[in-house]
TIDONU-904574 format. One record per residue: x negated, y, z negated of N, C-alpha, C in turn. Coordinates in Angstrom, 2 decimals. Last residue first. Example, Ala and Ser with C-alpha at 12.3 -4.5 7.8 and 13.67 -1.06 7.14 Angstrom:
# residues 2
    n_px    n_py    n_pz   ca_px   ca_py   ca_pz    c_px    c_py    c_pz
  -12.85   -2.25   -7.08  -13.67   -1.06   -7.14  -12.90    0.03   -7.87
  -13.19   -5.69   -7.80  -12.30   -4.50   -7.80  -13.20   -3.30   -7.80
//
This chain:
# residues 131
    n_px    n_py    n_pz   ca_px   ca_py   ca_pz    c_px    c_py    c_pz
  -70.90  140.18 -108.42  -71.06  141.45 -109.27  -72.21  142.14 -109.24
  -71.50  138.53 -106.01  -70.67  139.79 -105.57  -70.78  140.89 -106.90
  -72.44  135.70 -106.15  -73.35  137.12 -106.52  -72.90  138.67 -106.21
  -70.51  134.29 -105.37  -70.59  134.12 -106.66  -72.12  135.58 -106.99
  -70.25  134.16 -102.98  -69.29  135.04 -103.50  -69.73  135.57 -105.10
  -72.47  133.47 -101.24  -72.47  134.51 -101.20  -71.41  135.16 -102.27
  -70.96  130.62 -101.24  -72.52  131.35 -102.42  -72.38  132.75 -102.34
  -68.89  128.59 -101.00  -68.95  129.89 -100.46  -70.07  131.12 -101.77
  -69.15  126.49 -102.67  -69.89  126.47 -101.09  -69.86  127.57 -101.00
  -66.72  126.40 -104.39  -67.94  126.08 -104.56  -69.37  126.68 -103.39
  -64.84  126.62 -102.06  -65.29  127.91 -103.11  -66.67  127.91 -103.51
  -64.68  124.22 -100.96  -64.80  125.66  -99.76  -65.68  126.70 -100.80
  -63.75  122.83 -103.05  -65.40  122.64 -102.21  -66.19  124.24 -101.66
  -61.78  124.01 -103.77  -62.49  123.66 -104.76  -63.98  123.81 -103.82
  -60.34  122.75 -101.14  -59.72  124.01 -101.83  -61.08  124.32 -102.82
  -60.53  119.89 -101.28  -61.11  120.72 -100.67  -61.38  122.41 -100.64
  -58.88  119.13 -103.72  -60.04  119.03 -103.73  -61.22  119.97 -102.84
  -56.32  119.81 -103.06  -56.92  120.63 -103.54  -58.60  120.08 -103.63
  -56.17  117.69 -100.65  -55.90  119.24 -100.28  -56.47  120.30 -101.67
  -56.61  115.13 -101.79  -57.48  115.90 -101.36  -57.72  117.50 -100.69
  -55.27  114.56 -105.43  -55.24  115.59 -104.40  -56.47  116.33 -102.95
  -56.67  112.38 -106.73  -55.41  112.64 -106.41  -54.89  113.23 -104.84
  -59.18  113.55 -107.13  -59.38  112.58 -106.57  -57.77  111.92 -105.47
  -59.13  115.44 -108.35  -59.44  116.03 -107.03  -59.83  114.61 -106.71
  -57.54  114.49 -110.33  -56.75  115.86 -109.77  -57.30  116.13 -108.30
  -59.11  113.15 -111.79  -58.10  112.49 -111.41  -57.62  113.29 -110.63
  -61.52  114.31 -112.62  -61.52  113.61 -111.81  -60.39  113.17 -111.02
  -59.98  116.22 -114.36  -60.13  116.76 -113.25  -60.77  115.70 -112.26
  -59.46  114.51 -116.63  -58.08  115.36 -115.40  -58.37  115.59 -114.22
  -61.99  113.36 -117.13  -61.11  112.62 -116.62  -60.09  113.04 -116.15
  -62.71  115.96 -118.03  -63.97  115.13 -116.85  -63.01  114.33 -116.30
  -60.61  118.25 -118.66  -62.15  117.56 -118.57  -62.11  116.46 -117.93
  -58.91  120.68 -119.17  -59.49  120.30 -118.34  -60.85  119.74 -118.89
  -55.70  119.19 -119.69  -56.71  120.16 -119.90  -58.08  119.56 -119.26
  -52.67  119.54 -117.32  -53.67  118.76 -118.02  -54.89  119.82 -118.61
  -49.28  119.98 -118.02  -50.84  120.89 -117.43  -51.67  120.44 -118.02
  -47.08  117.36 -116.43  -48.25  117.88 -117.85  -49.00  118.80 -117.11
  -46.12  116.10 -114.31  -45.13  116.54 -115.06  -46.15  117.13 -116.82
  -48.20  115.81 -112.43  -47.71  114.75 -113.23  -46.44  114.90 -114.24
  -49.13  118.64 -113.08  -50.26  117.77 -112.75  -49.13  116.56 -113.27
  -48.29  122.71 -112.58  -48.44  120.90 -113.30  -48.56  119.92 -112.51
  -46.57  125.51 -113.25  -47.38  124.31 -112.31  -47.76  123.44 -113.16
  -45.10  127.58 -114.36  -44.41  126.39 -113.92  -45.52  125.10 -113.41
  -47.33  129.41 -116.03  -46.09  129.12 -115.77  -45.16  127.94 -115.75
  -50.89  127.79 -115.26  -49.53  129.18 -115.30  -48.36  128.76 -114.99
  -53.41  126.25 -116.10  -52.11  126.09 -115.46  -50.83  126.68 -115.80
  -57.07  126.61 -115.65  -55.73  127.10 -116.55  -54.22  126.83 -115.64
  -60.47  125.36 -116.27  -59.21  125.64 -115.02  -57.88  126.09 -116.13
  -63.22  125.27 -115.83  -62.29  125.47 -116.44  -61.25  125.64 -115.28
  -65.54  124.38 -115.07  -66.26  125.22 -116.23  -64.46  124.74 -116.91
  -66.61  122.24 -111.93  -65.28  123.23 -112.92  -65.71  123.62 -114.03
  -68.97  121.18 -111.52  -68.93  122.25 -110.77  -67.45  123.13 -111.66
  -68.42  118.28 -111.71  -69.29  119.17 -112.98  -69.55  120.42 -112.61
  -66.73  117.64 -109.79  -65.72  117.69 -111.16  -67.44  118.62 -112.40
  -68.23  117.84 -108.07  -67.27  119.24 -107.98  -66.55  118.81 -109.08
  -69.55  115.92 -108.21  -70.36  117.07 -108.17  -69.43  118.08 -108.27
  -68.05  113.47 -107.78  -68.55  114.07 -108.84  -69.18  115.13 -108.94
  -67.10  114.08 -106.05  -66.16  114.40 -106.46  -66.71  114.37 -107.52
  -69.15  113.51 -103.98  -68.64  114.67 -103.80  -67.51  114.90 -104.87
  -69.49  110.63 -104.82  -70.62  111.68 -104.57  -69.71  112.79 -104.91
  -67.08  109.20 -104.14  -67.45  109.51 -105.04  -68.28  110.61 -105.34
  -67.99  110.09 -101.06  -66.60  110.63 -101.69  -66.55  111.08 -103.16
  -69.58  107.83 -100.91  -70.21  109.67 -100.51  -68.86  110.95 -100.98
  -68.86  106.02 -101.52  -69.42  106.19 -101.97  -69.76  107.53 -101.44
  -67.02  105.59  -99.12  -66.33  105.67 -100.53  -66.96  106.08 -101.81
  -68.97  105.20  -96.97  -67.98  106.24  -97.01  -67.30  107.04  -98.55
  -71.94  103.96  -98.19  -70.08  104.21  -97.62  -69.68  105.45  -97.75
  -74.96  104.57  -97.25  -73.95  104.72  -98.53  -72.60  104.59  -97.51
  -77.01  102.06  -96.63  -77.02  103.00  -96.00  -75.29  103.25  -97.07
  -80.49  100.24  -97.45  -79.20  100.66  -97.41  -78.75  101.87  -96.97
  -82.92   99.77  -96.97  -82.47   99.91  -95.69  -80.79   99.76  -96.08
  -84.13  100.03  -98.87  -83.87   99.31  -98.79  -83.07   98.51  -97.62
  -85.81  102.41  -98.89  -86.38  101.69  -98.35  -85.88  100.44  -98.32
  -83.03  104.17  -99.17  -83.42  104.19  -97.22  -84.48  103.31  -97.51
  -81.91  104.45 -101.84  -81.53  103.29 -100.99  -82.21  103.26  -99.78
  -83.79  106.51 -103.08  -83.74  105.32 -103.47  -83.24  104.21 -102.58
  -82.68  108.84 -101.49  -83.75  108.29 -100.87  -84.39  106.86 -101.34
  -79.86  108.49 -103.29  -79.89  108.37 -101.34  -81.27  107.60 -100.92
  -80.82  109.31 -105.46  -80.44  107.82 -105.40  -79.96  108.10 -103.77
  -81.55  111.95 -104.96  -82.37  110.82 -105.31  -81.99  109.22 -105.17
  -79.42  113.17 -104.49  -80.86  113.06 -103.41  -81.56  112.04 -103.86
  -78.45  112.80 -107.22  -77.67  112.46 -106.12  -78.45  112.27 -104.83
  -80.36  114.40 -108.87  -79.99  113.35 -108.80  -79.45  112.59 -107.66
  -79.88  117.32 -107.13  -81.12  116.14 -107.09  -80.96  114.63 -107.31
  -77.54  117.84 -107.94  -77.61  117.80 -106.47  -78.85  117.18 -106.53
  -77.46  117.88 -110.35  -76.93  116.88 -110.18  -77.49  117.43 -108.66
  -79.75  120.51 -110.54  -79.73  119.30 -111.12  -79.03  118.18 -110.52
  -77.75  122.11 -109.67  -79.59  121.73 -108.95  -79.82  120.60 -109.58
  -75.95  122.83 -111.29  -75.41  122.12 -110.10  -76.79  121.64 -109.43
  -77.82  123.79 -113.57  -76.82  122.80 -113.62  -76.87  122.18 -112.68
  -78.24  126.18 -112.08  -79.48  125.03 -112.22  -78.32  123.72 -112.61
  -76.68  127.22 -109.25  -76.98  126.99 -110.94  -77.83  126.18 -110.88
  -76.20  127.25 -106.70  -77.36  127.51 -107.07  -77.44  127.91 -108.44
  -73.44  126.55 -106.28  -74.31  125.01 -106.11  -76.03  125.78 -106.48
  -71.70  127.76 -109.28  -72.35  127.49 -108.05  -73.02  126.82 -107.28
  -68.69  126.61 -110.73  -70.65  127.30 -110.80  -71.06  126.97 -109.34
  -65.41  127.76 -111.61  -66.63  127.25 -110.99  -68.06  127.77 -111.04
  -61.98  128.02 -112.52  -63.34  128.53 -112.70  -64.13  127.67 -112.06
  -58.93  127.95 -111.08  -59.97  127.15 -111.18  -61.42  128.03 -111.66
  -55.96  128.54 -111.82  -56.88  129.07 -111.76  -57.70  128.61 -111.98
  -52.60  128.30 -110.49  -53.56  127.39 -111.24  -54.80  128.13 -110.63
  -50.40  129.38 -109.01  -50.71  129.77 -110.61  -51.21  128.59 -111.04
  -50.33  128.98 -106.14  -49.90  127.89 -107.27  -50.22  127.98 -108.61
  -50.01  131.00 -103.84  -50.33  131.27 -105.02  -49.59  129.65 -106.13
  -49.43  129.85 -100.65  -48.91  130.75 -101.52  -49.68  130.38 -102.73
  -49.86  129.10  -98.12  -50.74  130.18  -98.83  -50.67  130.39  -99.85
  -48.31  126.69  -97.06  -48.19  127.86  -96.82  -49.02  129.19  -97.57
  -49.61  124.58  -97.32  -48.90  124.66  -96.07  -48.27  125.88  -96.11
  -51.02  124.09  -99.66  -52.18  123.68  -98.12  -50.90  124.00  -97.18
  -51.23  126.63 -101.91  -50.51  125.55 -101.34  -51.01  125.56 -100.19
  -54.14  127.37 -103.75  -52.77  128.05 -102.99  -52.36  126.09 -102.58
  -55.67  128.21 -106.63  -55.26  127.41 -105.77  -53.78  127.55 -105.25
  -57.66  131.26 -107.33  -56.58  130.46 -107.55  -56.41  129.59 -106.75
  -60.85  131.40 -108.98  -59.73  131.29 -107.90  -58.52  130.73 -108.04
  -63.94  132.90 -110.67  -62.24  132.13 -111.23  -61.43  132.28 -109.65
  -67.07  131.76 -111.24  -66.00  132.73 -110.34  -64.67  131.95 -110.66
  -70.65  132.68 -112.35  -69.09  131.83 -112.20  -68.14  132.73 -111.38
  -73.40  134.33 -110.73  -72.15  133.77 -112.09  -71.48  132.57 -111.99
  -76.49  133.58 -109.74  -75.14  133.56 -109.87  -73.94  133.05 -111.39
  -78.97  136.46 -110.09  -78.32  134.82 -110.39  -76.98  135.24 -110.34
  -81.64  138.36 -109.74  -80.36  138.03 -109.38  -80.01  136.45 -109.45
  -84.01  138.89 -111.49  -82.83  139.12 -112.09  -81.26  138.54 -111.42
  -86.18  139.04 -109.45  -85.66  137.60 -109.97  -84.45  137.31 -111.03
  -86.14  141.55 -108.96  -84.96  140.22 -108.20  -85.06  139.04 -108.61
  -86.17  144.29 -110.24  -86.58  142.82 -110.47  -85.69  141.76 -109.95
  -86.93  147.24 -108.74  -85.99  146.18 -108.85  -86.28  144.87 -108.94
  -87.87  150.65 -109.68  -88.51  149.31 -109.27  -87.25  148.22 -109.41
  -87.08  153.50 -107.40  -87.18  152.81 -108.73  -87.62  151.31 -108.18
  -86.72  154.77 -105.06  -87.86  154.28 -105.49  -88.04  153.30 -106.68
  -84.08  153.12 -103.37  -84.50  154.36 -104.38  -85.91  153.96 -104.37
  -82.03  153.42 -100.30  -82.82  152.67 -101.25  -83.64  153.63 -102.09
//
């Protein structure tokens, strides 16, 4: 460690580009997902919202479905993509969709093997401060 001085409030996370593999064998599906982190302010944002309408329902003594905590999660990871790109041969339906709000709802609503694929990344924080 140096003497020099280090401003840590300088450290923030980037974005990060991954590829999505196949859930049964590893392999590389030349589709490249960009993402933000859950410690963007962006993603702080909807992660409040979303706290919020939870603690909105406990004095009603509602309690969220299942289907509703799904939704939850699929909206937070469809405003979690920046971008995505589809190489080569891969495709969504017989189209490489572009990516907004309604492909990608449809893609990780479609697909829960990639959806999860998406989460893991999202989640994995430590990656997004690797530069």
């Amino acid at each position: 460690m140096s003497n020099t001085e280090f401003d840590i409030s300088a450290i923030a996370p980037s974005t990060r580009t991954f590829e999505i593999l196949h859930p049964g064998t590893g392999a590389g599906l030349d589709i490249f997902v960009t993402v933000l982190s859950l410690d963007d302010e962006k993603m702080k944002k909807i992660q409040r919202r979303l706290t919020d309408r939870l603690l909105e329902m406990r004095p009603k003594n509602k309690s969220m479905t299942a289907e509703e905590n799904e939704t939850n999660q699929i909206n937070l990871l469809v405003e979690a993509i920046t971008d995505w790109e589809w190489r080569n041969k891969a495709n969504y339906k017989g189209t490489k969709p572009p990516c907004d709000v309604a492909n990608v709802k449809a893609v990780l609503s479609d697909l829960v093997w990639f959806r999860k694929q998406v989460d893991e990344q999202v989640g994995d924080t430590e990656s997004f401060f690797r530069n």
